[in-house]
C-alpha positions as a Markdown table, in Angstrom:
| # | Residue | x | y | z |
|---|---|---|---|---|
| 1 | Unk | -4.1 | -16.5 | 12.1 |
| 2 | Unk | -4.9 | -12.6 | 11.8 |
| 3 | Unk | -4.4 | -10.0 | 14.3 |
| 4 | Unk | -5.8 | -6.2 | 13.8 |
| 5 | Unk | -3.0 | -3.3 | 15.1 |
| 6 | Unk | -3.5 | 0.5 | 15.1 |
| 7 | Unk | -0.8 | 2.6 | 13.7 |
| 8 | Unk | -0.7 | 6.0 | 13.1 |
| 9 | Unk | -4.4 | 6.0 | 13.9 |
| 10 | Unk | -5.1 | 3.2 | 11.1 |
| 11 | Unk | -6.3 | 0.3 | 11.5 |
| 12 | Unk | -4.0 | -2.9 | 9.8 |
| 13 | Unk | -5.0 | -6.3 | 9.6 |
| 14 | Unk | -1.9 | -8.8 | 9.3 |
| 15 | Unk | -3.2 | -12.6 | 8.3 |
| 16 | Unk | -0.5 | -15.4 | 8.1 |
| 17 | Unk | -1.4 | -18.1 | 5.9 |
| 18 | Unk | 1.2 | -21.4 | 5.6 |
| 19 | Unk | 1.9 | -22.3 | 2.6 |
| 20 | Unk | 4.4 | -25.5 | 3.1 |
| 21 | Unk | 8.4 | -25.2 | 3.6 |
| 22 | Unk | 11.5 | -25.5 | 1.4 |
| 23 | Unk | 14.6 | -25.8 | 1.7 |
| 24 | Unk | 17.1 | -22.8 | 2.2 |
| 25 | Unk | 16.1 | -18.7 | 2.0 |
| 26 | Unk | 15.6 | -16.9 | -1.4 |
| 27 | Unk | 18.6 | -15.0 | -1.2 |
| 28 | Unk | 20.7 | -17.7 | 0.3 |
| 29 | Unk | 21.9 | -20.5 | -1.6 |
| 30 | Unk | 24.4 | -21.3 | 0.9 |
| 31 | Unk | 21.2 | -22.1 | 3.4 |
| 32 | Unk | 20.7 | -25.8 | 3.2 |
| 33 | Unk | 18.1 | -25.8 | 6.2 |
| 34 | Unk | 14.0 | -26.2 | 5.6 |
| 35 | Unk | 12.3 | -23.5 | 6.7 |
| 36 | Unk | 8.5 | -22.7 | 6.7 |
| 37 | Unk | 7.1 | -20.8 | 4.1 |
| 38 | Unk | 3.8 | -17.9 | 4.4 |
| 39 | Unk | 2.1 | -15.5 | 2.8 |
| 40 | Unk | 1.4 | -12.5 | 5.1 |
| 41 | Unk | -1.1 | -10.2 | 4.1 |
| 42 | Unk | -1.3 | -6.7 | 5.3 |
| 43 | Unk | -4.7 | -4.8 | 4.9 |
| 44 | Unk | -5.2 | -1.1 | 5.5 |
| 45 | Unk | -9.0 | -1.5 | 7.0 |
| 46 | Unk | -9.4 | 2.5 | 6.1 |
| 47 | Unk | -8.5 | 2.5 | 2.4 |
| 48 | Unk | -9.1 | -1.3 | 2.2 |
| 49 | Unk | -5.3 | -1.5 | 0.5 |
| 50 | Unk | -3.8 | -4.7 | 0.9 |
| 51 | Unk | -0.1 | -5.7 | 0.1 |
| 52 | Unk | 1.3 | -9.5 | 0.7 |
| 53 | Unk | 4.5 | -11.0 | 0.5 |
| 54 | Unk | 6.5 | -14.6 | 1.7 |
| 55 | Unk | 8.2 | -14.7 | 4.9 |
| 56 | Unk | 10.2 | -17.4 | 6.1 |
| 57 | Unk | 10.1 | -19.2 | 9.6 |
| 58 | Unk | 13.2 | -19.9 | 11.4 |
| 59 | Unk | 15.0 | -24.0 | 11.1 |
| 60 | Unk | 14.2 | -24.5 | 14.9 |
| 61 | Unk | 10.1 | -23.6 | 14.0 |
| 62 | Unk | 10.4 | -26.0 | 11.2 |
| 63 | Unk | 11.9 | -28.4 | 13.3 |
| 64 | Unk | 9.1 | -28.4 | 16.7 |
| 65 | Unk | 6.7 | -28.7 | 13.7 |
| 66 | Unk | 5.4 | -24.9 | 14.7 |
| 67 | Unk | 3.4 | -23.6 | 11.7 |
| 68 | Unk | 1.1 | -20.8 | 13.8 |
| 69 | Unk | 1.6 | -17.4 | 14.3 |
| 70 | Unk | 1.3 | -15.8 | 17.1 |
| 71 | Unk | 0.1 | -12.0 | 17.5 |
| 72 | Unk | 3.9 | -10.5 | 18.1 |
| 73 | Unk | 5.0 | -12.5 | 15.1 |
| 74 | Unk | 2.5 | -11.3 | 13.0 |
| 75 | Unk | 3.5 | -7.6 | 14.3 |
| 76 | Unk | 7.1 | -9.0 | 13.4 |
| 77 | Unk | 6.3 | -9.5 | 10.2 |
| 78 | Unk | 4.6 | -6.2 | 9.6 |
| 79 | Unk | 8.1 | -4.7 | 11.1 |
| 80 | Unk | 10.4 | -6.6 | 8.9 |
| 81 | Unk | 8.2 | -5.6 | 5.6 |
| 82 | Unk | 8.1 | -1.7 | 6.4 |
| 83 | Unk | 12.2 | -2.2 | 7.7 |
| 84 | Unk | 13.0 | -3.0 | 4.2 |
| 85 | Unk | 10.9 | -0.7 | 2.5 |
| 86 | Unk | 13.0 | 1.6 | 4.6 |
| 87 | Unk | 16.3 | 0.6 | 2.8 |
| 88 | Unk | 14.2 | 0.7 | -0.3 |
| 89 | Unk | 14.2 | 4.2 | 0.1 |
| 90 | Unk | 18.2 | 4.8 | -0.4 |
| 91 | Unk | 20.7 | 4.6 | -3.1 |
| 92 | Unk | 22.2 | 1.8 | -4.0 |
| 93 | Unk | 25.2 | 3.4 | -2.7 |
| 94 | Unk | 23.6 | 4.1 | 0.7 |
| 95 | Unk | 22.2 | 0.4 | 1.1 |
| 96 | Unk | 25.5 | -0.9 | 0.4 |
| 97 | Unk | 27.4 | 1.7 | 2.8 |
| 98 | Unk | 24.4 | 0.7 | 5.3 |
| 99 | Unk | 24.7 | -3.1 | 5.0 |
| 100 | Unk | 28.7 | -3.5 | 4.3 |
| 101 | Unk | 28.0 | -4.9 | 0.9 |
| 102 | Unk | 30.1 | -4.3 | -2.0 |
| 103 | Unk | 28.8 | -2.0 | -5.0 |
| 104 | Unk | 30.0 | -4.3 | -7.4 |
| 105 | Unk | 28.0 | -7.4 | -5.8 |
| 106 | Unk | 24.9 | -8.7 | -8.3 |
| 107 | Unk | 23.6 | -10.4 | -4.9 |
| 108 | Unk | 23.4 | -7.0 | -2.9 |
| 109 | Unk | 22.3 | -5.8 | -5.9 |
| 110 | Unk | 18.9 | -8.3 | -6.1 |
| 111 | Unk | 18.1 | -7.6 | -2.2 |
| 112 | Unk | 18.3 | -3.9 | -3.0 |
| 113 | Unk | 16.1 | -4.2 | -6.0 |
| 114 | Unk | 13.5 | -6.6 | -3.4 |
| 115 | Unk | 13.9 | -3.3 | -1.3 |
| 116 | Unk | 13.1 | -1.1 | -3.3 |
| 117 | Unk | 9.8 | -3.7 | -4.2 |
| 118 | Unk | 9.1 | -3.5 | -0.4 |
| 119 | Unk | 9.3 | 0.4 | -0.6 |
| 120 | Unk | 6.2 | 0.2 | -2.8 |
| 121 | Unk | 4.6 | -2.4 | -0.7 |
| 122 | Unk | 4.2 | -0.2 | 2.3 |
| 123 | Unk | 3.5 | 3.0 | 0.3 |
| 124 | Unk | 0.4 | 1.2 | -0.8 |
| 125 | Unk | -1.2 | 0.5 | 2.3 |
| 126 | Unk | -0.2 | 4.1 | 3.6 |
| 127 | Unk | 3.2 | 4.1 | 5.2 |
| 128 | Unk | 4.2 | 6.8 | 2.7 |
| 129 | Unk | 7.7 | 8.5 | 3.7 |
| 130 | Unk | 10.7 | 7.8 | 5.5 |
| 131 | Unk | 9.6 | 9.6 | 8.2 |
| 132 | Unk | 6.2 | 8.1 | 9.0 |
| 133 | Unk | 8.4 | 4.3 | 8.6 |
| 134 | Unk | 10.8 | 5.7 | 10.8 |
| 135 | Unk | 8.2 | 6.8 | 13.7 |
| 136 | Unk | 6.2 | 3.3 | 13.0 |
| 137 | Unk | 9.4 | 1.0 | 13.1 |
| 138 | Unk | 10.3 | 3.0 | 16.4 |
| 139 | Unk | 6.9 | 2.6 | 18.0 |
| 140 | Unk | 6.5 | -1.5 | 17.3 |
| 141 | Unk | 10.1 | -1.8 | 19.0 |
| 142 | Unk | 9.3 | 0.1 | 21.5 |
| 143 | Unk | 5.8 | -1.5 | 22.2 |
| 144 | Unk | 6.4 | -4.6 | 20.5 |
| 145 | Unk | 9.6 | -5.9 | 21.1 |
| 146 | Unk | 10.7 | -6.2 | 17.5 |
């Protein structure tokens, strides 16, 4: 499925495409539940950008067989990439503070660095500064109910 959303007078287009499920979350090991696995792609219909990256469904989605998305998880997806490129914008100090991890933890350590990857992602497609993520991931859970 795609949607198209305007934000900050942009136009975005946000395509979910399924691409199976496994078993347990990246950055989880602990996680022995399936969960679906997509590729969302994120386009910035003015400068014809585009960023993707993998999101993973929830166990009970996996369970009801539910591989679709909707148009307000699609938005959700858009909200959770440009919420981590938010933390991607901190020190490693400040994420850690932020999310009660440890400094000294390698596995904080790898979700900040996946941050910090996000950080890029949105600065590609024009969500360039704390400020204008800050406004946007205010106005989708607002309007959107993320």
């Amino acid at each position: 499925m795609k949607i198209r959303i305007k934000l900050n007078n942009i136009n975005y287009r946000i395509k979910a495409t399924y691409q199976g499920y496994i078993k347990g979350f990246p950055f989880d090991y602990k996680d022995i539940m399936y969960h679906n696995k997509y590729n969302i792609t994120i386009t910035n219909m003015e400068t014809k950008k585009r960023t993707s990256f993998k999101f993973y469904g929830s166990f009970a989605d996996w369970q009801k067989g539910k591989t679709e998305f909707d148009r307000q998880k699609l938005i959700f997806c858009l909200y959770c990439l440009l919420n981590d490129g938010l933390s991607g914008y901190d020190t490693f100090e400040d994420f850690c503070s932020n999310f009660g991890y440890d400094t000294d933890s390698r596995k904080a350590y790898k979700i900040y660095k996946a941050c910090q990857k996000s950080s890029v992602k949105v600065d590609k497609i024009g969500f360039n500064s704390k400020n204008v993520l800050c406004d946007t991931l205010n106005h989708l859970s607002s309007n959107y109910n993320c």
